[in-house]
C-alpha positions as CSV (number, residue, x, y, z in Angstrom):
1,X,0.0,0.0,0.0
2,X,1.4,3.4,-0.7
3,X,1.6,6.0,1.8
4,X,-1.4,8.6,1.8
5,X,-0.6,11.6,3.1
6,X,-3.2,12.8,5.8
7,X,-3.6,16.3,6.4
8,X,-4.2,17.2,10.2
9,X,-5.9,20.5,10.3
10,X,-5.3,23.2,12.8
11,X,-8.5,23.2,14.3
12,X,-9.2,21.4,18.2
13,X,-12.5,21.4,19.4
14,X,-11.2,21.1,23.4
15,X,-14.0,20.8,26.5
16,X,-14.7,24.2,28.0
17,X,-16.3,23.7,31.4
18,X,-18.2,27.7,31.0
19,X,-20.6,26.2,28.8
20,X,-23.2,25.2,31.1
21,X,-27.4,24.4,31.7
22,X,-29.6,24.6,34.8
23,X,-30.9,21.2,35.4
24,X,-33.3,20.2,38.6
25,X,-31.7,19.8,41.3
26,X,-35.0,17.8,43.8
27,X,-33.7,15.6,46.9
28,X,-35.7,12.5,46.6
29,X,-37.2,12.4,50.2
30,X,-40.3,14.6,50.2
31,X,-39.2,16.3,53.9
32,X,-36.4,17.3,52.6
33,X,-38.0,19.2,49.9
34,X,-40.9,20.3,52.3
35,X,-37.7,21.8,54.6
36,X,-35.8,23.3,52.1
37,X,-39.1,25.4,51.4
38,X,-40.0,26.2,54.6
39,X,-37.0,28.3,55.1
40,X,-37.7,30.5,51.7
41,X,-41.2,31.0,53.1
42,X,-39.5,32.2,56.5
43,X,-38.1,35.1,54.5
44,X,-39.7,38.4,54.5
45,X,-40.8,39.9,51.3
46,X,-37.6,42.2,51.2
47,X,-35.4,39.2,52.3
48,X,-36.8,37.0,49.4
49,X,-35.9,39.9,46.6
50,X,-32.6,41.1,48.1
51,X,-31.7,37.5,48.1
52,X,-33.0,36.9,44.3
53,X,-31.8,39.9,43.4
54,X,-28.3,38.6,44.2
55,X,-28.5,35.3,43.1
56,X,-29.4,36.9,39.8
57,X,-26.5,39.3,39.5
58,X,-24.2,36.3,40.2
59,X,-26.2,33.7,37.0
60,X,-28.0,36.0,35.0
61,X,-25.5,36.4,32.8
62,X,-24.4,33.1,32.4
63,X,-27.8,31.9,31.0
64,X,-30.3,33.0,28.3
65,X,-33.7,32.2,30.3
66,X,-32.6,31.8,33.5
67,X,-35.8,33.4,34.8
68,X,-38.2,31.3,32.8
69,X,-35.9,27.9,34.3
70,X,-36.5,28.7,37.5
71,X,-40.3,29.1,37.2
72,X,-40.3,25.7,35.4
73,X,-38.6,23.9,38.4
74,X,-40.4,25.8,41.1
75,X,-43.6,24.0,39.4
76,X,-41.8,20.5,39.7
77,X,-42.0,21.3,43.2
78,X,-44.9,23.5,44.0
79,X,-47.5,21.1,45.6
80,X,-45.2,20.6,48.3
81,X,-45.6,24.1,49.6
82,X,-47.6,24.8,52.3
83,X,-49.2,27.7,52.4
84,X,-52.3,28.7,51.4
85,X,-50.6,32.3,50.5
86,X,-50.3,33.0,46.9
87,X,-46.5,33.7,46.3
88,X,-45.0,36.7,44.2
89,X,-43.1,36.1,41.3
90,X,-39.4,36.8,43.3
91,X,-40.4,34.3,46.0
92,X,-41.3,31.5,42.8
93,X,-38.0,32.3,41.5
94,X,-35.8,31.7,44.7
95,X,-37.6,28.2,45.7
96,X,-37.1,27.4,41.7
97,X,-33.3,28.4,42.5
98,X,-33.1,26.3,45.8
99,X,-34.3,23.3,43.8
100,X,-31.4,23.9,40.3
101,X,-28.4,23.8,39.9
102,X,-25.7,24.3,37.0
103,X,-24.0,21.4,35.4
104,X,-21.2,21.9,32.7
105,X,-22.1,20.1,29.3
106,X,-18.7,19.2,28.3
107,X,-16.4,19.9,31.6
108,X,-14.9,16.0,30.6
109,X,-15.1,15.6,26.9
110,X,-15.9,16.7,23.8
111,X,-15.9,14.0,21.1
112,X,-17.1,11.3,18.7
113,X,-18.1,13.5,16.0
114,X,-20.1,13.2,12.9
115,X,-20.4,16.2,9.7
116,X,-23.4,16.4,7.3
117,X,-24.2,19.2,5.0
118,X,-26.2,21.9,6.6
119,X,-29.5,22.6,5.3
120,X,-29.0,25.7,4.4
121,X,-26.0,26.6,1.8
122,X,-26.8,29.8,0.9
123,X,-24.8,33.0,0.4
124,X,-21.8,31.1,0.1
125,X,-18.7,31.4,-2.1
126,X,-18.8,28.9,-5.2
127,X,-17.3,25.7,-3.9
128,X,-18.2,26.6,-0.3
129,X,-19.6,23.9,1.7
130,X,-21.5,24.9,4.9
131,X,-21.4,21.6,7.5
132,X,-23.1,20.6,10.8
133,X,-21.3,18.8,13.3
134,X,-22.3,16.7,15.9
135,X,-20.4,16.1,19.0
136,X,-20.3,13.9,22.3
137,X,-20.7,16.2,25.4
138,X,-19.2,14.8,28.7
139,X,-20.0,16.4,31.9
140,X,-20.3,15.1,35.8
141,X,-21.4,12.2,35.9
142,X,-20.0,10.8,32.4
143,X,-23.5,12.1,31.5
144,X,-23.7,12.5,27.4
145,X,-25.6,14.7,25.6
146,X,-25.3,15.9,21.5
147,X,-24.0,19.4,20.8
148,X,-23.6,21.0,17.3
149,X,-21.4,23.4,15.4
150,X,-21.3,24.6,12.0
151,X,-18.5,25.9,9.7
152,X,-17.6,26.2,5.9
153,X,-15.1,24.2,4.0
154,X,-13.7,25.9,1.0
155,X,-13.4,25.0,-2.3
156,X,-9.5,25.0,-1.8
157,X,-9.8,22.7,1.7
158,X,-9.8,25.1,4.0
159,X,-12.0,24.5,7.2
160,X,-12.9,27.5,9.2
161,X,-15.3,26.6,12.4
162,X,-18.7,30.0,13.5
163,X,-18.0,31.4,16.6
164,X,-19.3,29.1,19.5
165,X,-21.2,30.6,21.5
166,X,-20.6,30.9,25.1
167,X,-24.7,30.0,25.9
168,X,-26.2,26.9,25.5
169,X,-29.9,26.2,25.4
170,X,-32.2,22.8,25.8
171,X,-35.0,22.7,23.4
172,X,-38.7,22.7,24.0
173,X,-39.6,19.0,24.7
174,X,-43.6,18.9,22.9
175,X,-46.3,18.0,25.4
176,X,-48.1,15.8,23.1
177,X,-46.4,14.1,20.2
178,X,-47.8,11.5,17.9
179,X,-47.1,7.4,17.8
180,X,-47.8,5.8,14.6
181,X,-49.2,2.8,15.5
182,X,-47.9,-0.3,13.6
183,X,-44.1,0.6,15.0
184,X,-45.4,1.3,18.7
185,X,-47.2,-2.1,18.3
186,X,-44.3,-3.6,16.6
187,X,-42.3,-2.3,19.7
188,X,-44.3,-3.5,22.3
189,X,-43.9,-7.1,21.2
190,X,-40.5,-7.5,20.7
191,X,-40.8,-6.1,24.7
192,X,-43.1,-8.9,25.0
193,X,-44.7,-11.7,24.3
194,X,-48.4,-11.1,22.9
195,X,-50.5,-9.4,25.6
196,X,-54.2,-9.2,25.9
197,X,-53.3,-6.4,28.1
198,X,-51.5,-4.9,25.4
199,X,-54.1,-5.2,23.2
200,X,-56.8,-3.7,25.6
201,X,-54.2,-0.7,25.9
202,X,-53.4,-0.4,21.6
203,X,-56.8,-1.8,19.5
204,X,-59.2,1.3,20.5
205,X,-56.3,3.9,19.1
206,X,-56.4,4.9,15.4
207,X,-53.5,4.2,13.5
208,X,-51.8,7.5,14.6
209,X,-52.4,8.7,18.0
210,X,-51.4,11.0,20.5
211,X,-49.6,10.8,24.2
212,X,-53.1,12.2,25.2
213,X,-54.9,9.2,23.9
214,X,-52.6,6.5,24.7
215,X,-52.7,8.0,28.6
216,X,-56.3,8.0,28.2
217,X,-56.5,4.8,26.9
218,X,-54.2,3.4,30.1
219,X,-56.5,5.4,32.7
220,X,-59.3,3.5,31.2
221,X,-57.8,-0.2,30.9
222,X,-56.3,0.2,34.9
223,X,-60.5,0.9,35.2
224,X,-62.0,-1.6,33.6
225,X,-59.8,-4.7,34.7
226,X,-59.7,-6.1,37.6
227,X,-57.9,-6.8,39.6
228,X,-55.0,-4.8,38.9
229,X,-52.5,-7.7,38.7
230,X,-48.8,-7.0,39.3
231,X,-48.9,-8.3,35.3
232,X,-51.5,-5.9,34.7
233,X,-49.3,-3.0,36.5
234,X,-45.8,-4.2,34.8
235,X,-47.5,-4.0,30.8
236,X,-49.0,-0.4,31.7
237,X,-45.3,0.8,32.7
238,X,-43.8,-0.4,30.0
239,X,-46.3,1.0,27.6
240,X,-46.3,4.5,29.3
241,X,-42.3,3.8,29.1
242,X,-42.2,2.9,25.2
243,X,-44.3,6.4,25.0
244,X,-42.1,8.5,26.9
245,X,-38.9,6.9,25.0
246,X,-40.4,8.9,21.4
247,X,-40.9,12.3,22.1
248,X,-40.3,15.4,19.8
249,X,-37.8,18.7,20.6
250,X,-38.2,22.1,18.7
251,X,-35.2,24.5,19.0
252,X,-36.1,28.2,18.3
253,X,-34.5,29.8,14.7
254,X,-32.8,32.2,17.1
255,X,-30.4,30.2,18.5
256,X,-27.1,30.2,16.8
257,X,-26.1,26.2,16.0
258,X,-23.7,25.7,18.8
259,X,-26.6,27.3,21.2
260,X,-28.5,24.3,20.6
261,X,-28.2,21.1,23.4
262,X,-30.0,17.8,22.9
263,X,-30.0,16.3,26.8
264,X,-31.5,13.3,28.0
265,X,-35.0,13.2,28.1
266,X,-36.5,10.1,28.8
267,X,-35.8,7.1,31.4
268,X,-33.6,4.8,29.3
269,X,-31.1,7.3,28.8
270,X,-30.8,9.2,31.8
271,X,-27.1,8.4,32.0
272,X,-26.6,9.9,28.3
273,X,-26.7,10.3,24.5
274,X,-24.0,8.5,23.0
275,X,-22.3,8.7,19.6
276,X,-24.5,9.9,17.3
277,X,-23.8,9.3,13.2
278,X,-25.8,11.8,11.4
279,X,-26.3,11.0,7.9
280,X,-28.1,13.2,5.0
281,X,-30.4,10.7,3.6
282,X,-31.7,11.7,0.4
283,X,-35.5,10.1,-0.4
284,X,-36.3,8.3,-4.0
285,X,-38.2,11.4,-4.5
286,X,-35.3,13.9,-4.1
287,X,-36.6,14.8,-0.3
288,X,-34.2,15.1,2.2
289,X,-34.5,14.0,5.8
290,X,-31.5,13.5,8.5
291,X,-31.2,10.3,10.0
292,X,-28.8,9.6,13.1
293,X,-28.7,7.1,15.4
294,X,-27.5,7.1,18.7
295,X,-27.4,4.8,21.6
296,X,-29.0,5.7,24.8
297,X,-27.7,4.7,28.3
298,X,-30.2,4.4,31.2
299,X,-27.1,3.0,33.5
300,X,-27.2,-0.8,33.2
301,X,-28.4,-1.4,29.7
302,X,-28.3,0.3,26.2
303,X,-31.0,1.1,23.6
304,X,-30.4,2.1,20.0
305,X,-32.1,5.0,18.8
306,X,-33.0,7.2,16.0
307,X,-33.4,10.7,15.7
308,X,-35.1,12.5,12.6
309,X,-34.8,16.1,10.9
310,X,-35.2,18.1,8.0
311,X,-33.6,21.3,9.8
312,X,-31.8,20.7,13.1
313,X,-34.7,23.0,15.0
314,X,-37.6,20.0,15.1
315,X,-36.1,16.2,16.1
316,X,-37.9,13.6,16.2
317,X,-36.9,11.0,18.8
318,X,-37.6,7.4,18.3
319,X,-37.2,3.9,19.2
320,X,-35.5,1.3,16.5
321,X,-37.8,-1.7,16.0
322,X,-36.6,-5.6,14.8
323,X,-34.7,-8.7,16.6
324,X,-31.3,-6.7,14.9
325,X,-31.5,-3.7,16.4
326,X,-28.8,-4.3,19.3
327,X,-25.4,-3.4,20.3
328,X,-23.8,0.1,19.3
329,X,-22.9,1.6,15.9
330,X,-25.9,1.6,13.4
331,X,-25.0,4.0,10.5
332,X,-27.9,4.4,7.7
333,X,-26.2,4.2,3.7
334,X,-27.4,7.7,2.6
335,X,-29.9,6.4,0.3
336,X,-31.4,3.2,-0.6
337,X,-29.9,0.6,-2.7
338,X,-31.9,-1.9,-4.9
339,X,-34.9,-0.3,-3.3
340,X,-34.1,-0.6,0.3
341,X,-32.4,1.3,3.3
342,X,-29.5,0.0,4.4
343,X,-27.8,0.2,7.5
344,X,-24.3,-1.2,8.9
345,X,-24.3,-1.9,12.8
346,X,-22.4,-4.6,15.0
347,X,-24.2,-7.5,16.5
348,X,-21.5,-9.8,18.0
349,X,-18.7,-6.8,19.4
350,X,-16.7,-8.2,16.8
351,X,-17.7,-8.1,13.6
352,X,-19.2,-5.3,11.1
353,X,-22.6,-6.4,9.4
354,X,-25.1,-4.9,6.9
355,X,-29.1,-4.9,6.9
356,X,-31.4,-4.5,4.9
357,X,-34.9,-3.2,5.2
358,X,-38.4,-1.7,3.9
359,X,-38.9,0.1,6.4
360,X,-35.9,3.2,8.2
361,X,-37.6,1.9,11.4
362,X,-37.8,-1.7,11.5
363,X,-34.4,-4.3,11.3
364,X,-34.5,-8.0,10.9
365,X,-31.4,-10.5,9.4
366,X,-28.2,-8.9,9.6
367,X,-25.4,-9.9,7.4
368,X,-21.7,-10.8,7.9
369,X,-20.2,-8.0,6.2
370,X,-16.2,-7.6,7.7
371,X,-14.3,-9.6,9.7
372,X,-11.1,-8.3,11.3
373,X,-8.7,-9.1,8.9
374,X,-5.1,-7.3,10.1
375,X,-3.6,-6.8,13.7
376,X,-4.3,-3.3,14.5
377,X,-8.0,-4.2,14.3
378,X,-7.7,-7.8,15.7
379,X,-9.9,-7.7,18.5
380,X,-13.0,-6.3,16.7
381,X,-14.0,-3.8,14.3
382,X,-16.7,-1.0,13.5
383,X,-17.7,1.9,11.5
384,X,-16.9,5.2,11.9
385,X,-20.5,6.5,10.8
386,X,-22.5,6.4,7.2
387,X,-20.8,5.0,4.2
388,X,-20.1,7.8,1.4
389,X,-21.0,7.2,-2.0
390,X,-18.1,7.8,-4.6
391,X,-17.6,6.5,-8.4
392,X,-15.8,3.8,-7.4
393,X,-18.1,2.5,-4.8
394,X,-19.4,3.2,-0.8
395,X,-16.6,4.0,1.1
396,X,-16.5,3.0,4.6
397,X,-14.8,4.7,7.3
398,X,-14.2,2.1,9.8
399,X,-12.4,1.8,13.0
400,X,-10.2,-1.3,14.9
401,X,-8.8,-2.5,17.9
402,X,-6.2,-3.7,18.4
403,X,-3.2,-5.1,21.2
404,X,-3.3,-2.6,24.1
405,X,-6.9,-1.3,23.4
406,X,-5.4,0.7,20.9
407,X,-8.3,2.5,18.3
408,X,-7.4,3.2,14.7
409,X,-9.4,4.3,11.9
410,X,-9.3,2.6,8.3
411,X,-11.6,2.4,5.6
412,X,-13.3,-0.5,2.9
413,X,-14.9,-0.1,-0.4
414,X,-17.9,-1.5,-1.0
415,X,-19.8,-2.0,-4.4
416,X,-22.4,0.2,-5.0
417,X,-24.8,-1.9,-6.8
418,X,-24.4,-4.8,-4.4
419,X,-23.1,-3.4,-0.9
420,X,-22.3,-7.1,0.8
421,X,-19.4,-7.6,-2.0
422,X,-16.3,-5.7,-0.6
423,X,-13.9,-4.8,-3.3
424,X,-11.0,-3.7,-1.1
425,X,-9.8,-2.2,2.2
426,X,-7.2,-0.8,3.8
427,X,-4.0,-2.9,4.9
428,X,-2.7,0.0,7.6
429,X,-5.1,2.2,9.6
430,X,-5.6,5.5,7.9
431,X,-5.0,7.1,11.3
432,X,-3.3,5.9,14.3
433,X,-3.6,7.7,17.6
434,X,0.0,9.4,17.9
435,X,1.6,12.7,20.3
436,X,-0.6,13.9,22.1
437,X,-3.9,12.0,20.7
438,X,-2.9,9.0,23.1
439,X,-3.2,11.0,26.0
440,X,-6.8,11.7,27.5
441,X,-9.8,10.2,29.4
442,X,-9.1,6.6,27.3
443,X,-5.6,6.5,26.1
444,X,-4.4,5.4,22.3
445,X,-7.9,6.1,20.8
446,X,-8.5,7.5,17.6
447,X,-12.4,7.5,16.3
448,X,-15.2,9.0,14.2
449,X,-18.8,8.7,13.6
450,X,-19.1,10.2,10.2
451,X,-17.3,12.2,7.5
452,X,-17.9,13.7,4.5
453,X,-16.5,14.4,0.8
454,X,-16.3,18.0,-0.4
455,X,-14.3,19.1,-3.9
456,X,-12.5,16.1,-4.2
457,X,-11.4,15.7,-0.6
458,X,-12.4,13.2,2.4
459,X,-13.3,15.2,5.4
460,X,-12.7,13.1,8.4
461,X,-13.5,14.8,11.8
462,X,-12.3,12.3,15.2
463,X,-12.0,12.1,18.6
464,X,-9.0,12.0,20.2
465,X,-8.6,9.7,23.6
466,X,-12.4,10.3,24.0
467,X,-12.0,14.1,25.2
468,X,-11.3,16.0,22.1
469,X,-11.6,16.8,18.4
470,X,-10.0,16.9,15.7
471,X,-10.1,16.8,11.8
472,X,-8.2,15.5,8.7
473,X,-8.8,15.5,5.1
474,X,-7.6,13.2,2.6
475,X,-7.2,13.2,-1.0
476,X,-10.5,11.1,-2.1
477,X,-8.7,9.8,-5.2
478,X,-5.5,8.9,-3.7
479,X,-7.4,6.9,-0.9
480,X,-9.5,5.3,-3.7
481,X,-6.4,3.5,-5.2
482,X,-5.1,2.8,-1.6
483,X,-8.8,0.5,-1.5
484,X,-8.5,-0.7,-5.1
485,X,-5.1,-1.7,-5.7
């Protein structure tokens, strides 16, 4: 194999701990909260706005809405309070205060990236790309949520990163999104084995429905059937669980890309949002939609997930259906082949496998795609998000480990008519993690969840040691040959 040379751009994405959200902040034991508002209520009135007043000179800065937060967790713990006095606005603010409390997005890492086209490409110079990037934010707690930034690559190569901005917002989570019903259905079996339960819950919904109705719909079957077995009890949780696991965010247009924070939301990942590949899938039709999936952490167990867009403001959270849909790294092909979707993922924590499907939302029968094949990838291998379509076939952007725990990325071609024939890969990684790229929070790691081609040039954006970013580019033509020789 001939050397390729890999440019390493200027450009590090590092951790900044200042970049930071108010989160709830609620003891668990119900005196405790009852105690912690009893002392704000002991305040006088001028107490309780001198006090505010300063706790708002110290945060108000720091926070675009800090006002409207703290009214939002004072609600989350307003039935405890125990007076029949109605409360000004100040004293709602300072018990919303006692119950928050800041926590830094990306204090421990910032990393795992993926790159898409942006929606939007106008007003640009000719040859000028405008990207998205997704990254891993890791705060206290090894607590994962997405982040975004946006830049411009130039027709010449050159990568220039917007201004991140030093605020960062959570999005509005809908009150009442819509299930279609064959894939909440679909869901619920592979949770289970056929239910009459279920079935009371799902057959008086029409075929799309709303949180409203399906709580409705549990209300009346915890009615109507008695007694209210500890079965009974179990199926109704896991329904109202499956619901709360798809949910939909909207971001307003006035925040600036790297304002805009997806956290976790619902119970199975409450310990994070982990590697998302984005992918710009492009419909038979000529529509565009975003695909990513992620995989969510609840603290014991994983889920794969998918998120949808057409313009980074509305997402559309869902769960991944089918006996396939396991283990970490799916990556969607960016449009179908032979009239399916496609997807790569790992089943075994070994091996790299492709599926096929008629429906984005539902996975059955993966295929052996990749085996490890050399010794820096003996131990298993992966990809490094979507494959990219090129004349000479989809390239793959894989990654391998090897003695020492030791991450590299490669890459494989793939035929484009027929996606399970390989037609080459990469003897020697691509990249290796070398200098200061071994050292962080896991040592000698290199690794990517998607890239993207732009005039001629693979744009390759990785992690380094799971804490920060970086980004390459490659001569597209010059890895071709690497892959077909």
């Amino acid at each position: 194999m001939r050397p390729l040379l890999v440019c390493r751009h200027d450009l590090t994405l590092a951790p900044a701990s200042s970049r930071v959200i108010i989160r709830p902040f609620i003891p668990s034991d119900p005196h405790r909260i009852t105690t912690v508002i009893g002392r704000a209520l002991a305040l006088t009135e001028e107490e309780a706005v001198a006090e505010l007043g300063a706790l708002l000179k110290e945060f108000d800065a720091r926070h675009f809405d800090i006002e409207d937060v703290l009214l939002c967790h004072f609600e989350k713990v307003q039935r405890h309070v125990f007076t029949q006095r109605p409360l000004t606005r100040e004293r709602q603010l300072l018990i919303g205060a006692l119950f928050s409390g800041e926590y830094a997005l990306e204090s421990a890492a910032l990393f795992n990236p993926s790159i898409v086209p942006h929606p939007d490409q106008s007003d640009l110079n000719e040859g000028t790309l405008r990207f998205i990037m997704s990254l891993r934010a890791t705060g206290e707690g090894h607590i994962s949520s997405i982040e975004f930034r946006s830049g411009r690559i130039a027709a010449d190569g050159g990568i220039a990163l917007d201004p991140v901005s030093r605020f960062v917002t959570a999005p509005e989570i809908l009150p009442n999104p819509r299930y279609r019903k064959h894939l909440f259905f679909a869901k619920l079996r592979e949770m289970f084995e056929e239910s009459d339960y279920c079935s009371a819950v799902m057959d008086p919904l029409g075929d799309s429905f709303t949180l409203q109705d399906l709580t409705k719909s549990i209300s009346r079957v915890r009615r109507e059937i008695q007694p209210n077995t500890a079965e009974l009890k179990r199926t109704l949780e896991r329904v109202k669980w499956l619901a709360e696991s798809n949910y939909e965010l909207r971001f307003s247009p006035t925040l600036a890309m790297s304002e805009r924070i997806i956290f976790p939301v619902s119970a199975n990942e409450r310990n994070g949002i982990e590697d998302a590949r984005f992918v710009r899938f492009t419909e038979d039709d000529g529509s565009v939609i975003y695909y990513a999936t992620y995989t969510a952490y609840n603290g014991h167990s994983i889920l794969p997930q998918l998120i949808e867009t057409t313009d980074f403001l509305d997402f559309r959270i869902l769960t991944l259906n089918g006996r396939a849909v396991q283990n970490k790294g799916m990556a969607f092909f960016p449009r179908k082949v032979g009239g399916q979707y496609l997807m790569l993922s790992r089943q075994d924590d070994e091996n790299l496998f492709l599926m096929r499907s008629d429906n984005p939302h539902h996975w059955e029968n993966p295929e052996l795609l990749l085996r490890p094949a050399e010794m820096w990838e003996s131990v298993k291998i992966g990809n490094c998000g979507s494959p990219i379509e090129t004349a000479a076939g989809w390239l793959v952007i894989t990654h391998g480990v090897g003695p020492m725990r030791k991450y590299c990325i490669g890459a494989a071609l793939l035929d484009l008519e027929d996606p399970s024939r390989v037609i080459g890969r990469l003897r020697k990684p691509l990249i290796a993690p070398e200098g200061n790229e071994r050292e962080g929070y896991v040592p000698n790691v290199v690794y990517s969840c998607g890239a993207l081609v732009h005039a001629g040039r693979l744009i390759l954006p990785y992690a380094m040691s799971d804490t920060a970013t970086a980004i390459v580019s490659v001569e597209l033509d010059e890895l071709l040959v690497c892959l077909t020789e």
